[in-house]
C-alpha positions in Angstrom: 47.3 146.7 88.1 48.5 144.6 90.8 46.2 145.3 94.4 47.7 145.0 97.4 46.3 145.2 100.8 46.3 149.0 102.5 48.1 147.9 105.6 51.3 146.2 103.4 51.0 149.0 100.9 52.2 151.5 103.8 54.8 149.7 104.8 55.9 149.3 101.2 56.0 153.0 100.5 58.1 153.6 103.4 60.5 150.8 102.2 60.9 152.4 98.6 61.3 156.1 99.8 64.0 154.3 101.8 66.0 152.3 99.1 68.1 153.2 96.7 67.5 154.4 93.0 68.8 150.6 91.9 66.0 148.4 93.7 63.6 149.2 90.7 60.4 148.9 92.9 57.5 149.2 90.8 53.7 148.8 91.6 53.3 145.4 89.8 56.5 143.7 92.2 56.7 145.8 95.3 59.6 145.1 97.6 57.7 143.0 100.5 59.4 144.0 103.4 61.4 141.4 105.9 59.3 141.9 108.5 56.2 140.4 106.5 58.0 137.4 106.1 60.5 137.0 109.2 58.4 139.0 111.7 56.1 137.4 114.3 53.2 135.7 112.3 49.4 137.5 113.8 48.9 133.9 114.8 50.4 130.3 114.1 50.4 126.7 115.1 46.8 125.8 115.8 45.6 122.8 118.0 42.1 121.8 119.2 41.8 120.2 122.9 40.7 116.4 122.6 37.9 117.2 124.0 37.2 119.7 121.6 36.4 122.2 124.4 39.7 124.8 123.8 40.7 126.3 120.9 44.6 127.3 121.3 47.4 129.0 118.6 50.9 130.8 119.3 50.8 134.5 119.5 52.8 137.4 120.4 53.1 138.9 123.9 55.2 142.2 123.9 56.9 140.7 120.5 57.6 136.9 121.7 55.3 133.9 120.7 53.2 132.8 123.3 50.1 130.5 123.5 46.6 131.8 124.0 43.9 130.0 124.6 39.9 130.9 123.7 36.6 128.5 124.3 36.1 126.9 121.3 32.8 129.0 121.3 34.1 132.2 121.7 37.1 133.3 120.4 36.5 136.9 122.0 37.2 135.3 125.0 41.1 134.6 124.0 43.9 135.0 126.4 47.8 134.5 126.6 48.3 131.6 129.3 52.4 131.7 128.9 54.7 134.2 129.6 58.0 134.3 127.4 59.4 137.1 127.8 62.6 136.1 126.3 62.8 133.4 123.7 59.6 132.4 121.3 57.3 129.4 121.9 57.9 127.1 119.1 56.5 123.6 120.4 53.3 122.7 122.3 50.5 120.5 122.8 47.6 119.4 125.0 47.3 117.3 127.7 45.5 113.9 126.1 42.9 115.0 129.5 42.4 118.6 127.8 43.0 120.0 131.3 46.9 121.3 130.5 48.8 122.8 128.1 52.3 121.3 127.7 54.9 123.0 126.0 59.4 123.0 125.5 61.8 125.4 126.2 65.6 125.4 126.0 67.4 128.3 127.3 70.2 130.6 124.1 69.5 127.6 121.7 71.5 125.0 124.1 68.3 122.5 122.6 68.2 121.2 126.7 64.4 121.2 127.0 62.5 121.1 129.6 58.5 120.4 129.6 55.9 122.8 131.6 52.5 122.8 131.6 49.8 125.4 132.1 45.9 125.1 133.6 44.2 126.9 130.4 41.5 128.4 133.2 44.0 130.2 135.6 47.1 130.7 133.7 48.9 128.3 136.6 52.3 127.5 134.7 54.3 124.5 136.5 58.2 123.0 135.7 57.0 119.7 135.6 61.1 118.8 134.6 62.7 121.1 137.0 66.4 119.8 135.8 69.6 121.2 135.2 71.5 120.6 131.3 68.3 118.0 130.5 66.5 117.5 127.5 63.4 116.1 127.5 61.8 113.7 125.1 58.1 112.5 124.9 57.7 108.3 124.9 53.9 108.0 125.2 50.6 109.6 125.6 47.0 107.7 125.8 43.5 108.0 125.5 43.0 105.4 128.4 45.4 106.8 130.8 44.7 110.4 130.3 46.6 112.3 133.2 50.0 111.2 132.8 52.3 110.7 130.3 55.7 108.8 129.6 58.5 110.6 129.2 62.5 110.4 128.6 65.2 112.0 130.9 68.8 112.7 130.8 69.5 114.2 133.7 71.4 111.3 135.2 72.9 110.4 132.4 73.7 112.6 129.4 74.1 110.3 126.6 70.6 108.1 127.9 66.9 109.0 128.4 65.3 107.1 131.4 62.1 106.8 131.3 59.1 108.5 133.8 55.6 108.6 134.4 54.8 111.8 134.9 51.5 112.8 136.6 50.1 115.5 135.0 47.6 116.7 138.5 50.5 116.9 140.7 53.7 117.2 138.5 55.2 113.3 140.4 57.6 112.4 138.2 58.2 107.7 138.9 61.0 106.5 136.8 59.3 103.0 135.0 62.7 102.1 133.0 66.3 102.7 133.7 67.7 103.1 130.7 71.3 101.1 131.8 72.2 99.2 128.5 72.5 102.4 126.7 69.0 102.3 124.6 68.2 104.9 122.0 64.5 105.0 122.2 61.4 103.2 123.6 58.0 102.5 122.2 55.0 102.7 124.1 51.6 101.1 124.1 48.3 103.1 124.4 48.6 101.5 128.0 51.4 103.7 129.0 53.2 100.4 128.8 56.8 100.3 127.4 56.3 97.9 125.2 59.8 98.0 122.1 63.6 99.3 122.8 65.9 100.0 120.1 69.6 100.4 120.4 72.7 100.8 117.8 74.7 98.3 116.7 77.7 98.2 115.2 76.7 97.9 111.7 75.1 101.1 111.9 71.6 100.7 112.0 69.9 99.1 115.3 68.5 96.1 117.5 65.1 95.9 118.4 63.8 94.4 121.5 61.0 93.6 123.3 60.4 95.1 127.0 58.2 92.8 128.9 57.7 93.9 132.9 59.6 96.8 132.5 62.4 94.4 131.3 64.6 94.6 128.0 65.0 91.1 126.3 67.9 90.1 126.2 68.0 89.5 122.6 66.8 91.5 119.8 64.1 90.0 117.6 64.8 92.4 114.5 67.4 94.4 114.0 68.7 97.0 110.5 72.0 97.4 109.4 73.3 101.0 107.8 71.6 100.5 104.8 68.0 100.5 106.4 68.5 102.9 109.5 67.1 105.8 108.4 63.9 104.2 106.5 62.9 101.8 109.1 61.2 102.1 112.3 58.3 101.3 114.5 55.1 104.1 114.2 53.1 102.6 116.8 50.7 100.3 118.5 46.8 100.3 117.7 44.9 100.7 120.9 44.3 97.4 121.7 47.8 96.4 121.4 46.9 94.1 118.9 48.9 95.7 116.0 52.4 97.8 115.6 52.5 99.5 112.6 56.6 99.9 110.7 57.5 102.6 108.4 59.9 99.7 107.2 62.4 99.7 104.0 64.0 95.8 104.7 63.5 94.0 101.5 62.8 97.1 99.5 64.0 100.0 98.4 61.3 102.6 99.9 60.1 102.4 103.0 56.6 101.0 102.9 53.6 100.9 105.7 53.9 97.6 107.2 51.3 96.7 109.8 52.6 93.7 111.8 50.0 91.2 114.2 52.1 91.5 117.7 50.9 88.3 118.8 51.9 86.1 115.5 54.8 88.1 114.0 52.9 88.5 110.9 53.4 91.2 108.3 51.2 93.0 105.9 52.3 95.8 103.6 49.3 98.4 104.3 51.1 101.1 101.8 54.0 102.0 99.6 55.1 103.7 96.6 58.4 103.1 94.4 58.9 106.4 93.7 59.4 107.5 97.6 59.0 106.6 101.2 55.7 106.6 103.1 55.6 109.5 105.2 53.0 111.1 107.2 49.8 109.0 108.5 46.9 109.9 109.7 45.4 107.3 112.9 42.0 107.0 114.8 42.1 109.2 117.7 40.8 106.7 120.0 41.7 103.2 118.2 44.8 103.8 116.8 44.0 102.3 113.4 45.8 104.4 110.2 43.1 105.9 108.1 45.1 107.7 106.0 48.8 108.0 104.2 50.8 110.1 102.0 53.6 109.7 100.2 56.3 113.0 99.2 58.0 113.0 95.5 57.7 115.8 94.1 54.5 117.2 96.2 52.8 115.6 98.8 49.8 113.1 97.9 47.4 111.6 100.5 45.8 108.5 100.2 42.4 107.5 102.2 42.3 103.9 103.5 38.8 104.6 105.5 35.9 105.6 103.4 35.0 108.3 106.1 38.2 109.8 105.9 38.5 109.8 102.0 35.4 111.5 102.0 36.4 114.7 104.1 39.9 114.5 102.4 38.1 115.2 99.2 35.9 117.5 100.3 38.8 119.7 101.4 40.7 119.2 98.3 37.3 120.7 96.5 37.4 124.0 98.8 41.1 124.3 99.5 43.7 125.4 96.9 47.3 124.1 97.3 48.3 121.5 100.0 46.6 121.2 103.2 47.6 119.1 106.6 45.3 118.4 109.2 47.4 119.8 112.2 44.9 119.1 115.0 41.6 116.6 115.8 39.3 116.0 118.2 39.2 112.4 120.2 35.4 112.2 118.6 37.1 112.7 115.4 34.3 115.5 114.4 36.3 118.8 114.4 39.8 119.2 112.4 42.5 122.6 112.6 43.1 122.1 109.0 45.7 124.4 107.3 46.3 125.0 103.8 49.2 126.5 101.5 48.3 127.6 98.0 52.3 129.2 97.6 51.3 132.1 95.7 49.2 133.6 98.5 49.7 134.0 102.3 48.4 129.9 103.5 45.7 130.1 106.2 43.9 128.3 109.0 40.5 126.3 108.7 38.3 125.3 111.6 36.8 122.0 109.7 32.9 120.3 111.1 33.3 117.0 109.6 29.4 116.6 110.9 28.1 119.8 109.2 30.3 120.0 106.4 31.6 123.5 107.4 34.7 125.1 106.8 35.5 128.7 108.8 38.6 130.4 108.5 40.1 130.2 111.8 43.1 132.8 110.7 45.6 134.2 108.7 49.1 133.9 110.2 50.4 136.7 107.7 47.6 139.3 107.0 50.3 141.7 105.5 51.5 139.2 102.5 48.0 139.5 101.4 48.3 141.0 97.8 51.7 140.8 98.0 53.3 139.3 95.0 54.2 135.7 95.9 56.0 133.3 93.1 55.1 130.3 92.4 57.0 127.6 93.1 57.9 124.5 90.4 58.8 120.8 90.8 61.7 119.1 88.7 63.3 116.5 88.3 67.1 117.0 87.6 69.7 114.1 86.4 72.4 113.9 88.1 75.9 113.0 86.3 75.3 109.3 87.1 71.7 108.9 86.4 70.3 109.8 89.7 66.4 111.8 89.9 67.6 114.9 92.1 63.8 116.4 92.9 64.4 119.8 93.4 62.2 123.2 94.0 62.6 125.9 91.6 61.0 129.8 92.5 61.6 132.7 90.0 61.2 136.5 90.5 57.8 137.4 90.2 56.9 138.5 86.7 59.9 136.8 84.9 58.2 133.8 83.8 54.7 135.2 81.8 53.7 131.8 80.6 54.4 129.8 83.8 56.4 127.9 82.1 59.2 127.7 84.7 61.8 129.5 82.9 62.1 133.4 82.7 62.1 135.5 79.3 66.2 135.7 80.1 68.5 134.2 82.5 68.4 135.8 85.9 70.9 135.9 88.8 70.3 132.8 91.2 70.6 131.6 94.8 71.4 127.9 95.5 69.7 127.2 98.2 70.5 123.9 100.4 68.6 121.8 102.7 70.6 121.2 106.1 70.8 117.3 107.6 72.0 116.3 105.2 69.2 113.5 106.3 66.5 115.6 105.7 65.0 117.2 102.6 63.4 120.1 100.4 59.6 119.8 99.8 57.0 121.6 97.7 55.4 124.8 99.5 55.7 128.1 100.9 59.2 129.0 102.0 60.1 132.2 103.3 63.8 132.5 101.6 62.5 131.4 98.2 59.8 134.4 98.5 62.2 136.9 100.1 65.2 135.8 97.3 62.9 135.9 94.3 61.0 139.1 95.6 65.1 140.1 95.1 65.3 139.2 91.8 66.8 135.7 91.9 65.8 132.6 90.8 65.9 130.1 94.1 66.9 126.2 93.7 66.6 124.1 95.8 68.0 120.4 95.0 67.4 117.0 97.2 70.8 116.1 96.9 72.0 112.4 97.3 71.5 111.2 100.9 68.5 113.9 101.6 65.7 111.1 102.7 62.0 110.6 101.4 63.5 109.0 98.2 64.0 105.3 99.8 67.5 104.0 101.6 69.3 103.7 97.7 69.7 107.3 97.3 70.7 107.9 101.0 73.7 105.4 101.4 74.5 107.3 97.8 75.6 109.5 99.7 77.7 107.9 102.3 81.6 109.1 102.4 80.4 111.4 100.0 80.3 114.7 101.8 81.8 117.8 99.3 82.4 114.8 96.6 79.3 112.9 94.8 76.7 115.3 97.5 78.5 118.0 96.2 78.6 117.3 92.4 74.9 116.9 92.7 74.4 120.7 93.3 76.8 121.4 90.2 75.1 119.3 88.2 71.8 121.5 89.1 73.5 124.7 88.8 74.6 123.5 85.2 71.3 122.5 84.1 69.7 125.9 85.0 72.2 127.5 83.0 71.9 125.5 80.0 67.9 125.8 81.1 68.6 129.5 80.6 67.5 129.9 84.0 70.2 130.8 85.6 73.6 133.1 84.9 76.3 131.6 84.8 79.0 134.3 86.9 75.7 134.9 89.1 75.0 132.0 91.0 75.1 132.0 94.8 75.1 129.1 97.4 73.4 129.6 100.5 72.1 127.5 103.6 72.7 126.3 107.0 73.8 123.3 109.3 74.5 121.2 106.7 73.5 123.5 103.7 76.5 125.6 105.5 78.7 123.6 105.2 78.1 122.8 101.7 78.6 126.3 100.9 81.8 126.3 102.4 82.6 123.5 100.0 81.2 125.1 97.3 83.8 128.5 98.1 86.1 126.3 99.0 86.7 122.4 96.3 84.7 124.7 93.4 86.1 128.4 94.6 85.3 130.2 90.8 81.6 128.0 90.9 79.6 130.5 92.7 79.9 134.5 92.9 79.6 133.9 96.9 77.9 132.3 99.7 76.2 132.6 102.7 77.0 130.1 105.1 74.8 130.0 108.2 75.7 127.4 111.2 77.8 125.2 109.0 81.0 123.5 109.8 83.8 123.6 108.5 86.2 120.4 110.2 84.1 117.6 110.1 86.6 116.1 112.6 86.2 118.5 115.1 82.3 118.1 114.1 82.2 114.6 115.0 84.3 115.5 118.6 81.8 117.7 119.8 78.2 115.9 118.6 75.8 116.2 121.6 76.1 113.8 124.5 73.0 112.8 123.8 73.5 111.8 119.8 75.4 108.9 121.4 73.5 106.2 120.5 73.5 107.6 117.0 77.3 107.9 116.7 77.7 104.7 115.2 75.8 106.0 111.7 77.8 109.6 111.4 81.2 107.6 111.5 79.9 105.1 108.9 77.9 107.9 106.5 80.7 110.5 107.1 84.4 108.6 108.3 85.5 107.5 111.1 87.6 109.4 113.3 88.8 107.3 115.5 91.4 105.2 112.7 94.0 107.0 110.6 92.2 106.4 107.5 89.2 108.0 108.7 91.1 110.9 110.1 92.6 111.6 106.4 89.0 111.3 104.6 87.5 113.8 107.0 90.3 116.7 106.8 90.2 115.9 102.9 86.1 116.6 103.0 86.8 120.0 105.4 86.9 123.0 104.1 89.1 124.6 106.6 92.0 122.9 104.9 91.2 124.6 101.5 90.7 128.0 103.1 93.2 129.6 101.3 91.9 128.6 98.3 88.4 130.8 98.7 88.4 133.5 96.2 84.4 134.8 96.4 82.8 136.8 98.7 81.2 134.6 102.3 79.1 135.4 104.5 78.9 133.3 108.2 76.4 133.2 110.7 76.5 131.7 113.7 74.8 131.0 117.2 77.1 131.3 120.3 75.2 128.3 122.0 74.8 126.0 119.3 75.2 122.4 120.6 75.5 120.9 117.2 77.7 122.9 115.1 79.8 124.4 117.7 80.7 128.4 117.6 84.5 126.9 116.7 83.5 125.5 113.4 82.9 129.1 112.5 85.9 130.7 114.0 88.4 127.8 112.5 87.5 128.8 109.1 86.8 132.7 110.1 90.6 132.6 111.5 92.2 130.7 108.8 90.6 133.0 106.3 92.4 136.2 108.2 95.4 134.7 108.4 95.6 134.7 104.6 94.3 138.2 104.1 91.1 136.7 103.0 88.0 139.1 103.5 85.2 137.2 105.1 82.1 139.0 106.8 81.1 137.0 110.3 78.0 137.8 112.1 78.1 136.0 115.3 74.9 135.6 117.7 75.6 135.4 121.6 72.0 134.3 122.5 71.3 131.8 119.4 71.7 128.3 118.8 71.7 125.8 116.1 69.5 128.8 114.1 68.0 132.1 115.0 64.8 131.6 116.8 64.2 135.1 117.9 62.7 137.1 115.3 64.7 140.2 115.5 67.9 138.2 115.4 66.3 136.2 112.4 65.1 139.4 110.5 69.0 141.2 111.4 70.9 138.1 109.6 68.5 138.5 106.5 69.3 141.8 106.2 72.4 141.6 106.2 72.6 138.4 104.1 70.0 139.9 101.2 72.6 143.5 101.7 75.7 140.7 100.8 73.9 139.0 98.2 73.1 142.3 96.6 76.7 143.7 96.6 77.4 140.1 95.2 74.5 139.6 92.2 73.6 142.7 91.9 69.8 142.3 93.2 67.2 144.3 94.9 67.9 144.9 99.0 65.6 146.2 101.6 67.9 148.4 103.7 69.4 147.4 106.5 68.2 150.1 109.1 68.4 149.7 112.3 67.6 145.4 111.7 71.1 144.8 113.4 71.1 147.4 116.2 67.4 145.8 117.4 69.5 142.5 117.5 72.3 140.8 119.6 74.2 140.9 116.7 77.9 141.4 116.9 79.8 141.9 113.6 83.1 140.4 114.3 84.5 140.5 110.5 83.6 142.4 107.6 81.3 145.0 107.8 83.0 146.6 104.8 81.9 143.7 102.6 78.1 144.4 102.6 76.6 147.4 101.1 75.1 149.8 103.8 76.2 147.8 106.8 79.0 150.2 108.0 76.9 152.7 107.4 74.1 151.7 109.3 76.7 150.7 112.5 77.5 153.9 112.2 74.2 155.5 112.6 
C-alpha cells in the first residue's frame, strides 16, 4: 500500500469527499491537491552570508513570501526582516559585506524593479532606487570593494541603463558611466571597474568594446553577428583582472568555455561539448578562477576542473539522489546551500561542511508532497521531420507505466506542454504542471523545439522566420511520435503554455485547428506585429535580433510574414475548445494580444473562455492568483480529455480573477461563481 504523510492524507480526504464520482481517487494515486503544489512552499531559496555568519530563505508572512533571516547557529533564532504584504519576494541576495540584504520588486507585474536593502539585525529596510517606471539591473559586485555595488538605471532614459555606484552604508547613488551611445550591457571587473560594453549592431548580434577611464572605445575589438548572438558572451573577469572568461560559439557550433589572457588577446578553450552549450560554472569566491562546469542535453552533468571541488562534487553525488545545484557559498569556500531534486519525491535543502564532511538537511520547501505520488520524469530524443534531435521531457500518470519503461500499458490522454521564449528551453527535473497534469491522468510532453537554446547556435537560427511553421511542425512531429509510441491518444492531445508557449497554442488551434482537442493559452500573443510595437522600452537594444529571428515590421515584406505567422488572422478557423489567461500589467505580451484574439473569436460566434488578471503581469506571481488559473485550467482540460479535476471551490473567488468569457465552457466554474 502506498503511505502518505498524515498531514497530506487530510487534505486528500477532504479533496475526494469533494470531487465527483468520475475522479477515480484511489489510495495508491491520491488526488494531490493544488495547494501542495502551487501554494506557498514552508520555505525556499536558500543563501548563506559570505561571511558565513547568516543563514537566510524566503518564507511566508500572513501568506506572501518574505525573507527571514537566522544566525547560522541557531536557527531558533529566525525572523522575517521584509514586509510584503502584497506581492511575493521572488529575488534576493546578500550584500558581498554580509551586512544587507538586497532584494527586487516591481509593482502588478510591470517588471520595473527597484532594489532595497535590509540591516538583517534591525529589520531597517531602505529604497536604495527610489525611482519612478525604472528597472534596475545589477553590473558588478566584489570581494575587494565590499560596500558598494555597480548598478544599471533607466530612469533617465527608458531604452538605456546608466551606470552607478551605489553605496551600500548610506544608500549614495554616483553615476560612473552615461550610457549615451545606446549600450546594451557593461562588464565589470572585481575592481568595480567597468571594464567591456556591448551594443547591437545591425547584423543582429553585437559589438564589443573596451571601456578604459570610464570611456567606450571607439571601435569594437570583437563583435557577433545573428548567428552567434545568443551563444556568445563575456562571463567575467578573474580577480586579478588577468583573465575574462567567454561562453563563446564563433567558430563552432556550441558554445564552448573560452578563457581569454586580457593583456595578450590570447584564447584557450577551457570546456565544451558537441552535443550542447556550456552552461552553468562554478568560480572561486575570492579569485574568480572556474572550478567547475556543466553542460545540459538531456540532464545536466557537472564537470570538476579543481581537484577540491571534484572531490565534494562526488561526495554529494554519493549522498544525494537526483540533480543537485549548489545555490549558495561562503567567501572561505567551506560551507555550501546545496539543493537537490530526485523528481519522484518533494527535492530538499542541504546545509554542506566541506571541512567536516557533513551534510544537514537545512529544509523541505514542500513537507505536504511527502508520500505523495510523484512521476517520474523521462528524457528523449525525438526526430524531427528533417533530421533534427528535439530533446524533450516526457511525465506519465502515476502507475501507468509498471516497468518504467516510459510508455503506459495503453495510450493515455496527453498535455503538450511548451516552453515560453522561444529562446529558452525545457530541462530534466521537477515541474509543478508535469506533476499536477499527470496526477490528472495525462501524459505531459514537453519538446525543445527548434530555436529553444542550450543545443548550440545551428538549432536556434533553425528557427528563424519560423514561428507557427518549421517551430511549429516540430511539436506535431512530437505529438505524432507519442501516438505511434502508443503513448498518447490521438483525439486527446492538448497544447498548453505561456508567453511564447501561448502563442504556440494559439497556432496550434488556429494553422492545425482539428490537431489538438484544445488549449490553454496563458500570456501568449496572438499579432506578432502588434507584439513587436509594444516590446519594452528597454528591449531596445535587443530589437535588432526579434526583427531578424521573427520579421521585420518596418518593410512590406515583413509586415505580410508576420500577419501570415498570427493567429488572429486565422481566428475563425479555431474549432476546439481555448482557454486564455492573461495579466492586466504585462509589459511583454500586452493585455491586447489577448483581447484581439478574445474579440475576433466573439465576433464569429466562437466560444472562448478568458480569465483576465488586473494585478498580474507577464505570469501569475501571487499564489492565490496562480492556484485560481490552475483550477480553472485542470476544470477545462477535464471537460476537454476527460481527466481527473480537483474542484474549483472557492480558488477564483480568493483571487483577482475576473471571468470575462466563458464560464459555461468549464465544468463547475459557473457553478462555483455562483456560490
Amino acid at each position: 500500500m502506498f503511505k502518505v504523510k498524515p498531514a497530506l492524507a487530510a487534505v486528500l480526504a477532504a479533496t475526494a469527499l469533494a470531487a465527483p464520482a468520475t475522479l477515480n481517487a484511489d489510495a495508491a494515486n491520491p488526488l494531490i491537491p493544488r495547494q501542495a503544489l502551487f501554494g506557498n512552499p514552508v520555505k525556499s531559496a536558500g543563501r548563506i552570508s559570505p561571511d558565513g555568519q547568516w543563514l537566510s530563505w524566503l518564507a511566508p508572512v500572513n501568506g506572501v513570501m518574505n525573507i527571514w533571516v537566522a544566525p547560522a547557529g541557531n536557527l531558533a533564532a529566525a525572523k522575517a526582516i521584509s514586509s510584503s504584504k502584497d506581492r511575493p519576494i521572488r529575488q534576493y541576495f546578500w550584500a558581498p559585506d554580509s551586512q544587507s540584504v538586497l532584494y527586487i520588486q516591481d509593482k502588478g507585474g510591470d517588471e520595473n524593479f527597484l532594489l532595497y536593502g535590509i540591516d538583517p539585525k534591525t529589520g531597517t529596510e531602505r529604497n536604495l532606487t527610489p525611482f519612478e517606471k525604472t528597472r534596475v539591473t545589477l553590473v558588478g559586485a566584489s570581494t575587494l570593494h565590499r560596500d558598494r555595488i555597480l548598478v544599471g538605471l533607466n530612469n533617465r532614459d527608458a531604452r538605456y541603463h546608466d551606470i552607478h555606484s551605489l553605496d551600500l552604508k548610506t544608500g549614495k547613488l554616483t553615476e560612473v558611466l552615461r550610457n549615451d551611445g545606446g549600450y546594451a550591457d557593461f562588464t565589470a571587473d572585481n575592481n568595480l571597474v567597468i571594464r567591456l560594453a556591448s551594443k547591437a549592431n545591425a547584423k543582429g548580434g553585437l559589438d564589443y568594446f573596451r571601456v578604459t577611464n570610464g570611456k567606450v572605445d571607439a571601435q569594437p575589438f570583437g563583435s557577433t553577428g545573428l548567428e552567434d548572438s545568443l551563444t556568445t558572451a563575456p562571463a567575467g573577469f578573474t580577480t586579478d583582472g588577468k583573465t575574462l572568461y567567454w561562453l563563446d560559439s564563433r567558430g563552432r557550433n556550441t558554445a564552448a568555455l573560452i578563457a581569454e589572457d586580457v593583456a595578450t588577446g590570447k584564447k584557450r578553450i577551457v570546456a565544451q561539448d558537441a552535443r550542447a552549450d556550456i552552461g552553468g560554472t562554478l568560480s572561486d569566491p575570492v579569485t574568480g578562477e572556474v572550478e567547475a562546469y556543466s553542460v545540459d542535453y538531456l540532464q545536466n552533468e557537472w564537470t570538476a576542473i579543481d581537484p577540491d571541488i571534484a572531490k565534494s562534487l562526488a561526495f554529494l553525488k554519493s549522498k544525494l539522489k537526483g540533480e543537485f545545484f549548489v545555490a549558495s557559498r561562503t567567501d572561505k569556500d567551506d560551507r555550501w546551500i546545496v539543493g537537490n531534486d530526485p523528481v519522484t519525491e518533494p527535492g530538499r535543502t542541504w546545509l554542506y561542511d566541506r571541512k567536516k564532511g557533513t551534510l544537514t538537511e537545512f529544509y523541505n520547501p514542500r513537507p505536504d508532497l511527502v508520500g505523495a505520488p510523484l512521476p517520474a520524469m523521462y528524457a528523449r530524443e525525438i526526430k524531427s521531420r528533417d533530421g533534427l534531435n528535439l530533446v524533450s521531457y516526457l511525465t506519465l500518470p502515476y502507475g501507468s507505466d509498471p516497468d518504467g519503461d516510459g510508455v503506459p500499458d495503453k495510450p493515455v490522454p496527453m498535455v503538450l506542454l511548451v516552453h515560453g521564449g522561444p529562446w529558452g528551453r525545457d530541462s530534466f527535473g521537477t515541474d509543478r504542471y508535469h506533476q499536477l497534469l499527470a496526477n490528472r491522468g495525462y501524459a505531459v510532453l514537453a519538446v525543445n523545439f527548434r530555436a529553444s537554446t542550450g543545443f548550440g547556435k545551428d538549432f536556434i537560427s533553425a528557427g528563424d522566420l519560423q514561428w507557427g511553421r518549421k517551430m511549429h511542425d516540430d511539436l506535431i512531429d512530437a505529438v505524432d511520435w507519442a501516438i505511434a509510441k502508443n503513448i498518447a491518444i490521438p483525439d486527446k492531445v492538448a497544447i498548453m503554455g505561456g508567453s511564447y508557449g501561448g502563442y504556440a497554442t494559439l497556432a496550434g488551434v488556429t494553422f492545425t485547428p482539428t490537431k489538438f482537442a484544445c488549449g490553454v493559452d496563458i500570456v501568449g500573443p496572438s499579432n506578432l506585429e502588434t507584439l513587436l510595437k509594444t516590446i519594452p522600452p528597454y528591449w531596445a537594444s535587443i530589437r535588432e535580433q526579434f526583427v531578424q529571428r521573427m520579421g521585420n515590421p518596418d518593410t512590406p515584406e515583413g509586415v505580410a510574414l508576420l500577419r501570415e505567422r498570427s493567429p488572429l488572422y486565422k481566428a475563425g478557423d479555431i474549432v476546439r475548445p481555448l482557454l486564455i489567461g492573461q495579466g492586466a500589467n504585462d509589459p511583454r505580451v500586452n493585455q491586447a494580444e489577448s483581447d484581439q484574439i478574445v474579440a475576433a473569436m466573439k465576433a464569429r460566434g466562437i466560444p472562448v473562455s478568458y480569465v483576465l488578471f488586473p494585478d498580474e503581469g507577464h505570469g501569475f506571481a501571487k499564489p492565490a492568483n496562480n492556484i485560481a488559473f490552475t483550477a480553472v485550467a485542470e476544470n477545462f482540460l477535464a471537460t476537454c480529455l476527460g481527466g481527473r479535476a480537483e474542484p474549483i471551490g472557492d480558488t477564483v473567488k480568493k483571487s483577482t480573477a475576473k471571468i470575462v468569457e466563458g464560464a459555461a465552457h468549464v465544468q463547475g466554474l459557473s457553478e462555483a461563481l455562483a456560490k
